[in-house]
N, CA, C and O of each residue as an XYZ file, in Angstrom:
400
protein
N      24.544     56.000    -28.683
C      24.233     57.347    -28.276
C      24.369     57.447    -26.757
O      24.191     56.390    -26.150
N      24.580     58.250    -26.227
C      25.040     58.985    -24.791
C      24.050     59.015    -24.116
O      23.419     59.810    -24.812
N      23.118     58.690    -22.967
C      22.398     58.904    -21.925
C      22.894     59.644    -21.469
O      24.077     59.418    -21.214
N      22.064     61.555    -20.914
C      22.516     62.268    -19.968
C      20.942     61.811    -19.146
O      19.889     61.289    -19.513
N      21.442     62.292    -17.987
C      20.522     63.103    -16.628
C      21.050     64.528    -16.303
O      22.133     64.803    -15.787
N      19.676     65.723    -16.867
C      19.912     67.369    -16.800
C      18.878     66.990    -15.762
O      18.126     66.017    -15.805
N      18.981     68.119    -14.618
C      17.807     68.555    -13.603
C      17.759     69.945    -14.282
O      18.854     70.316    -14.704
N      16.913     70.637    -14.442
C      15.996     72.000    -14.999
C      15.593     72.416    -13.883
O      15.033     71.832    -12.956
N      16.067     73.977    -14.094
C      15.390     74.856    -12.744
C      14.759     75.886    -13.005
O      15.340     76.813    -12.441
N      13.574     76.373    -13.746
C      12.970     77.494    -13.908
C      12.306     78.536    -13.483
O      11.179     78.143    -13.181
N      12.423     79.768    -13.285
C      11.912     80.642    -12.688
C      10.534     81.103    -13.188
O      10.431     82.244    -13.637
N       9.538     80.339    -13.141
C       8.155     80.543    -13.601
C       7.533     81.839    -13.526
O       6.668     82.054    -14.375
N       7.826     82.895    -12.560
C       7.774     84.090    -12.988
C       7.587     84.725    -14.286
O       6.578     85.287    -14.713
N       9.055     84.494    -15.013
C       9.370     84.966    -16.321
C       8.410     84.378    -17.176
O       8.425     84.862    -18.308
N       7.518     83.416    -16.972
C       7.033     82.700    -18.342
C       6.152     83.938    -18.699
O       5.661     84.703    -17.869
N       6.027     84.022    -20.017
C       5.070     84.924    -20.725
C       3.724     83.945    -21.015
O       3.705     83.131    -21.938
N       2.991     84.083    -20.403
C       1.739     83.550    -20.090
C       1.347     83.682    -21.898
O       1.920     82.709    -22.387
N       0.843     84.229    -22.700
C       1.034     84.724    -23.763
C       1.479     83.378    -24.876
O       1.260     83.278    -26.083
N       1.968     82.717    -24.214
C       2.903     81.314    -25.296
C       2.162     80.218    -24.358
O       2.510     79.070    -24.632
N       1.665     80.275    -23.808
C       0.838     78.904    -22.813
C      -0.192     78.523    -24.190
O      -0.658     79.497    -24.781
N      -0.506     77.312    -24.640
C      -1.473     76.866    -25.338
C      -1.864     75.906    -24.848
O      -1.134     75.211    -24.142
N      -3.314     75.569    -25.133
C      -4.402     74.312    -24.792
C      -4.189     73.615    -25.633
O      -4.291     73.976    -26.805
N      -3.780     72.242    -25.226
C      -3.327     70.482    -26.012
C      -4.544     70.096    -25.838
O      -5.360     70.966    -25.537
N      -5.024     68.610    -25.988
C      -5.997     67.573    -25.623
C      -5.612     67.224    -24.030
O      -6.436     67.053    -23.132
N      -4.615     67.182    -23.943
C      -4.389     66.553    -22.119
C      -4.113     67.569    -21.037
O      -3.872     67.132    -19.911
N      -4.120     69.064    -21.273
C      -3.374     70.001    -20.610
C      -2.850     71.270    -21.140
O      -3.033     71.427    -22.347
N      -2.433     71.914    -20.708
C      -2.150     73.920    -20.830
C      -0.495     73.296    -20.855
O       0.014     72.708    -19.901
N       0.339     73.633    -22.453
C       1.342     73.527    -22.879
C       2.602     74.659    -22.902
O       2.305     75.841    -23.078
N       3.774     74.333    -22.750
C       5.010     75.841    -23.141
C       5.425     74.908    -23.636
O       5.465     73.763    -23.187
N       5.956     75.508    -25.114
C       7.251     75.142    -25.652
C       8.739     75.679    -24.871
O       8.943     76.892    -24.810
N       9.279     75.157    -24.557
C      10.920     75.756    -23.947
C      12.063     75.214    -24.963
O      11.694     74.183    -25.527
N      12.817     75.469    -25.181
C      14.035     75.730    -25.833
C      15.436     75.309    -24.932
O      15.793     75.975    -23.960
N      15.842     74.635    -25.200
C      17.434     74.572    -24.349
C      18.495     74.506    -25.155
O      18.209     74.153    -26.299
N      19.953     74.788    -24.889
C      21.314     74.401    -25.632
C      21.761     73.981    -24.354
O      21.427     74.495    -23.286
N      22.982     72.462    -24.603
C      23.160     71.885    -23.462
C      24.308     71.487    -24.002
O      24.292     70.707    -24.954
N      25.786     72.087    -23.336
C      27.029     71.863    -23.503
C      27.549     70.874    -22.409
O      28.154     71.408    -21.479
N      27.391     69.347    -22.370
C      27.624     68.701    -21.308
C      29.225     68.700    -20.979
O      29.726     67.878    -20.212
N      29.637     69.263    -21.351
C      31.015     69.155    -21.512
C      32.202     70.524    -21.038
O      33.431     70.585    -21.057
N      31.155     71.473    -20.648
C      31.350     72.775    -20.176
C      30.475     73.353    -19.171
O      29.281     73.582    -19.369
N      31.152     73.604    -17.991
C      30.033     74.283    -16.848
C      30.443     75.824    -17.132
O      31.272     76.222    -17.950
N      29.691     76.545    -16.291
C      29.874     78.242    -15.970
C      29.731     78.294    -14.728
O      29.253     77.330    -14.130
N      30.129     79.474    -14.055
C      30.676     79.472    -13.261
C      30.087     78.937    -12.007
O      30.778     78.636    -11.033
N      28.516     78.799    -12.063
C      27.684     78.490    -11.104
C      26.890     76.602    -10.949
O      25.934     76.117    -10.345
N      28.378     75.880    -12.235
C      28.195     74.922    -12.306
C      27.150     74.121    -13.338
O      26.639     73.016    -13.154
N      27.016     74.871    -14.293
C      25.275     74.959    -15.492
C      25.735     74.218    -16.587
O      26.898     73.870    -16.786
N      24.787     74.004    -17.263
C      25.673     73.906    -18.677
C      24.853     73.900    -19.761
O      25.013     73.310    -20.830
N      23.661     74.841    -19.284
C      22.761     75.200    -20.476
C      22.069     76.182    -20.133
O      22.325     76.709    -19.051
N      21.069     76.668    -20.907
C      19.978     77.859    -20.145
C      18.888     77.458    -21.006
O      19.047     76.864    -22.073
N      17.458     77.899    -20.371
C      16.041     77.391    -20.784
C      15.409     78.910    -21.281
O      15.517     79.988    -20.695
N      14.965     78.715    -22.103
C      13.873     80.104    -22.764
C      13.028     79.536    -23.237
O      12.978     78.332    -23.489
N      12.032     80.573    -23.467
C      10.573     79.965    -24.249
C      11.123     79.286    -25.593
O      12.285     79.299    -25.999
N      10.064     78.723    -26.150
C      10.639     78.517    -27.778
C       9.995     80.043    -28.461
O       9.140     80.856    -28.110
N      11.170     79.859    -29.911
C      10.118     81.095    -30.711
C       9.688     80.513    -32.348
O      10.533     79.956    -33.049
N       8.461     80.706    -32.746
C       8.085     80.634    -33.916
C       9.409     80.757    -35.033
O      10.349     81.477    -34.695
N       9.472     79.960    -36.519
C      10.381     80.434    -37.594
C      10.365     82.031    -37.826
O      11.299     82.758    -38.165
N       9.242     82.306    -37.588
C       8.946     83.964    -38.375
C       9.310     84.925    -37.142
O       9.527     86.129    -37.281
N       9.358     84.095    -35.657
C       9.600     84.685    -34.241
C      11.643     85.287    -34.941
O      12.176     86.384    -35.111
N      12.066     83.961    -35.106
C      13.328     83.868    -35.197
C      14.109     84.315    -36.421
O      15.332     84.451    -36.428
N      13.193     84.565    -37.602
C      13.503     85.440    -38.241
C      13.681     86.615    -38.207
O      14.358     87.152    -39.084
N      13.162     87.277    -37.260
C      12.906     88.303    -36.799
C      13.958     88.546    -35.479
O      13.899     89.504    -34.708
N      14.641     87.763    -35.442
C      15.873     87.888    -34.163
C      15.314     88.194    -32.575
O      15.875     88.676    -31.591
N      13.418     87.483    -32.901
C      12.762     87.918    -31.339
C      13.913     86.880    -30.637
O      14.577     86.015    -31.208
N      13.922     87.338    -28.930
C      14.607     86.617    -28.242
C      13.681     86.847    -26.948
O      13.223     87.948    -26.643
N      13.445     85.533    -26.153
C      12.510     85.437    -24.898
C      13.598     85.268    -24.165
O      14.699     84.841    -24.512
N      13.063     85.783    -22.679
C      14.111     86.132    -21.508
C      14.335     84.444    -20.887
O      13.465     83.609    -20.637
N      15.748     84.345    -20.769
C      15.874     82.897    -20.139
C      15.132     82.978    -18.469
O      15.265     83.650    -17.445
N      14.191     81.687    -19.038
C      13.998     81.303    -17.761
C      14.212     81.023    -16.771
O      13.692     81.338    -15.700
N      15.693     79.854    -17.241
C      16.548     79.185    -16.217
C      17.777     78.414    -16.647
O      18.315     78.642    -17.730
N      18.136     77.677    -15.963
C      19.275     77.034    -16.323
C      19.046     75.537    -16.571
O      18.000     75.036    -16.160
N      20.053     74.710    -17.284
C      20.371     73.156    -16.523
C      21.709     72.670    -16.388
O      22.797     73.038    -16.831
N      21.257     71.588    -15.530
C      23.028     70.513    -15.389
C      22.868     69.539    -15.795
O      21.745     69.053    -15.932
N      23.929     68.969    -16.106
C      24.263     67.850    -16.632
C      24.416     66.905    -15.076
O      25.321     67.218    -14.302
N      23.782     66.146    -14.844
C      24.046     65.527    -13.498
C      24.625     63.786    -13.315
O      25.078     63.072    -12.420
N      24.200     63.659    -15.070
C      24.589     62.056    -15.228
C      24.819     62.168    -16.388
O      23.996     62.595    -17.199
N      26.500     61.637    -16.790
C      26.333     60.805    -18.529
C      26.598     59.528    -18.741
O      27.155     58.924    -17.824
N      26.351     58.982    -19.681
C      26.855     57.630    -19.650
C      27.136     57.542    -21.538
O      26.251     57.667    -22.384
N      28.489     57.318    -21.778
C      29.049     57.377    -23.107
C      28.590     55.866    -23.737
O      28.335     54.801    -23.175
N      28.597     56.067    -24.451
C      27.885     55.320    -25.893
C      27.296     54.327    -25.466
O      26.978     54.258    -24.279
N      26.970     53.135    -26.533
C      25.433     52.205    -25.967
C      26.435     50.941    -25.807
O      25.903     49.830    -25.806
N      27.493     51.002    -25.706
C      28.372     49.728    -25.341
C      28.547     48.932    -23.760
O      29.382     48.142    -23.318
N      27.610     49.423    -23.321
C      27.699     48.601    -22.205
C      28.693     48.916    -21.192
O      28.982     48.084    -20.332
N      29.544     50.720    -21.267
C      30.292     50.974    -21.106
C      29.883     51.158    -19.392
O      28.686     50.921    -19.229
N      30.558     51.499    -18.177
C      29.953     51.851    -16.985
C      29.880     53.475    -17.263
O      30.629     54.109    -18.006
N      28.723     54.013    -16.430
C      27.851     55.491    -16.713
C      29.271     55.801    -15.659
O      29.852     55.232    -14.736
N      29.428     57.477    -16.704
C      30.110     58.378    -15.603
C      29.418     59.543    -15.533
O      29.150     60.474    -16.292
N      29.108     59.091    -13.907
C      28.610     60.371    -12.926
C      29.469     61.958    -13.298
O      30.663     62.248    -13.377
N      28.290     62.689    -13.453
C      29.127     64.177    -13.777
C      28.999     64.458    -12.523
O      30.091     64.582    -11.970
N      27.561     64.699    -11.447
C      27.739     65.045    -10.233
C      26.536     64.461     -9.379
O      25.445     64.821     -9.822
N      26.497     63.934     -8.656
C      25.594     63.056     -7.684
C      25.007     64.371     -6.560
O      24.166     64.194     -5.678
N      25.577     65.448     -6.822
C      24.893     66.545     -6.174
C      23.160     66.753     -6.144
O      23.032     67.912     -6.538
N      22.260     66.399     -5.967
C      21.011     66.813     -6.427
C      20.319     67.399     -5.228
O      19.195     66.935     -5.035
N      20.739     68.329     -4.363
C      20.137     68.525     -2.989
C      19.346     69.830     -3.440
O      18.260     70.216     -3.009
N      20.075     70.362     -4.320
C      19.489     71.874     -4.994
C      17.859     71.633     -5.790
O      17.077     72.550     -6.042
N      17.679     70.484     -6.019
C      16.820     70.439     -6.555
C      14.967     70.543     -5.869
O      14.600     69.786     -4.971
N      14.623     70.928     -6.100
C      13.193     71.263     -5.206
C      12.111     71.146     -6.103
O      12.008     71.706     -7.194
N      11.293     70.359     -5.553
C       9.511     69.410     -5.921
C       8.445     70.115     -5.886
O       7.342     69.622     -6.122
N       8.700     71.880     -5.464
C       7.500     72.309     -4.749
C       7.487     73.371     -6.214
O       8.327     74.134     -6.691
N       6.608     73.122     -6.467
C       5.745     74.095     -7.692
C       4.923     75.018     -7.429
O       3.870     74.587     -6.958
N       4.988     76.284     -7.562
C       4.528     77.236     -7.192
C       3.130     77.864     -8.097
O       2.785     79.038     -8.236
N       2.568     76.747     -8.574
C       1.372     77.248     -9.153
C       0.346     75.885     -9.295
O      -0.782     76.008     -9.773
């Protein structure tokens, strides 16, 4: 199986406070991703993040506003010992500071 490295960038704004639930260790979101490592858009992505939705959410064709995006920043093809190919060693975009 394939090792990627995605960096995730979410606009915490959008979260619908509303889907936050209490675990045993902490205040939880389910998020949702599709991740085409194999295809960027135009701003270099290759997935987008939304809340998750319930079976009966998605029966219902609810759809939550994407949060954010991801990249593919590292793959490394199958478990053969093959050498990892770098998708992009870019990571300067990425930022530590959490706004809540």
């Amino acid at each position: 199986m394939a090792k990627l490295g995605i960096s995730i960038r979410i606009d915490v704004s959008k979260i619908d406070k509303d889907r936050l639930y209490k675990g045993a260790k902490g205040t939880y979101l389910d998020l949702t991703t599709f991740i085409d490592p194999n295809t960027a858009d135009q701003y270099d992505n290759h997935g987008f993040i939304s809340q998750s939705v319930t079976k009966e959410e998605r029966d219902q064709s609810v759809r939550t506003p994407i949060l954010g995006n991801c990249k593919v920043f590292f793959q490394e093809q199958g478990s053969d010992n093959s050498s990892p190919a770098p998708v992009s060693n870019d990571i300067s975009g990425l930022d530590d500071d959490i706004p809540f």
